[in-house]
N, C-alpha and C positions, 0 to 999 in steps of 0.2 A: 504494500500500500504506500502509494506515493502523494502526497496532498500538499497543498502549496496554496497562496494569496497573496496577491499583486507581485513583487518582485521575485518573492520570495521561491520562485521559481527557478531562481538561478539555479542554485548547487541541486534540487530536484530534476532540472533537466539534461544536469550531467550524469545525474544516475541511471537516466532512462536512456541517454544513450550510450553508455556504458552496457547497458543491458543490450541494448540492441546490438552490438557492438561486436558483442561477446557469443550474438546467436541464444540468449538467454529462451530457457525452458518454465522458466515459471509463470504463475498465475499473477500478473500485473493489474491492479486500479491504477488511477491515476485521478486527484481531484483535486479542479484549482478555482479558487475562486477570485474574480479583479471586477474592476468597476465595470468595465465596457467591452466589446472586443478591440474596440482600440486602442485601449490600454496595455492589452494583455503583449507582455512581452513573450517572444517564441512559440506566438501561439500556431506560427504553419510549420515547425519545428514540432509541435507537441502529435499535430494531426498527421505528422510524416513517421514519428517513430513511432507510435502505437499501429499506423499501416503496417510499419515493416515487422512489427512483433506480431502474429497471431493467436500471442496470449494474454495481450493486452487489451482494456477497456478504459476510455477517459470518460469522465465528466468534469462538465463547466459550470460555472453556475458567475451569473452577471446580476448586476446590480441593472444595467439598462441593455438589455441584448442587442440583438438584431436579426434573431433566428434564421443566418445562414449555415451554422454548423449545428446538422439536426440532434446534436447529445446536450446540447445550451439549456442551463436549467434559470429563472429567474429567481435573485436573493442570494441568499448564504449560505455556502456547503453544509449539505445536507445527507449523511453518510447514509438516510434510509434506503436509498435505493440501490445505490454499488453493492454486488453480492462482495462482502469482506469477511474472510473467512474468522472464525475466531482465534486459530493460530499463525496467523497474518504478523507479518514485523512491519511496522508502518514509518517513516519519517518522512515528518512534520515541518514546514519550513514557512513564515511568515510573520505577521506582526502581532503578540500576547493574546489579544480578544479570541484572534481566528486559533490560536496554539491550543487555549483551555476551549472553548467550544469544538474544536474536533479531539479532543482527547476527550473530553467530557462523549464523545458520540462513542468514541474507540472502546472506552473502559464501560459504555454502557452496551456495545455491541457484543463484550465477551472476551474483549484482548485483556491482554497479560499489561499491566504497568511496566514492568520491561521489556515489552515487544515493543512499546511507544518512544519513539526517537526524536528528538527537536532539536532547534537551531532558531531562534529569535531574530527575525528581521523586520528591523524596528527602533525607538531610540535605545541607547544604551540603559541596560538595566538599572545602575545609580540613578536615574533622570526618572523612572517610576516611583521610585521609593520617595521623593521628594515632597 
């Protein structure tokens, strides 16, 4: 399980083409959530390597679509529909809000708190505590 929002896709879509990369076998989600399709950084990138994996599945989910990529869901990632298995290892990459609302979805889907992997993209941590 790969899930990401706004930037936070970076080091997410080095993994996914790593996987590609590699010829990977396994069972891929992928779910990102950005403002717009306009916004979304790598987004013909994302819809290129989940082509070329035939074990992968993405979902989008936007705040203002435009429903030309028919998997666009409207709002904020929302892990009800991705088949996410319960021994799934997922990481997490975006800004605090979107990190505890899909871990909050993960640890209520059945994962393990250490299958859950993050990476805060966002202000520095000191700068919340304030």
């Amino acid at each position: 399980m790969l899930a990401s929002a706004g930037i936070g896709c970076t080091p997410i879509m080095s993994m996914l083409d790593h996987l590609a990369a590699t010829n990977s076998t396994r069972q891929i989600t992928v779910a990102h959530g950005d403002y717009s399709p306009a916004t979304h950084a790598f987004r013909s990138d994302l819809e290129q390597l989940v082509a070329k994996l035939g074990n992968a599945q993405a979902a989008v989910w936007y705040e203002v679509p435009d429903g030309e990529w028919p998997t666009e869901r409207t709002g904020f990632v929302d892990l009800g529909g991705p088949s996410i298995p319960a021994d799934a290892t997922a990481y997490l990459c975006g800004p605090l809000p979107f990190l505890r609302a899909v871990r909050g979805q993960l640890l209520a889907l059945g994962l393990a708190p250490e299958a859950i992997h993050y990476e805060v993209f966002g202000p520095d941590l000191w700068l919340l505590r304030q």
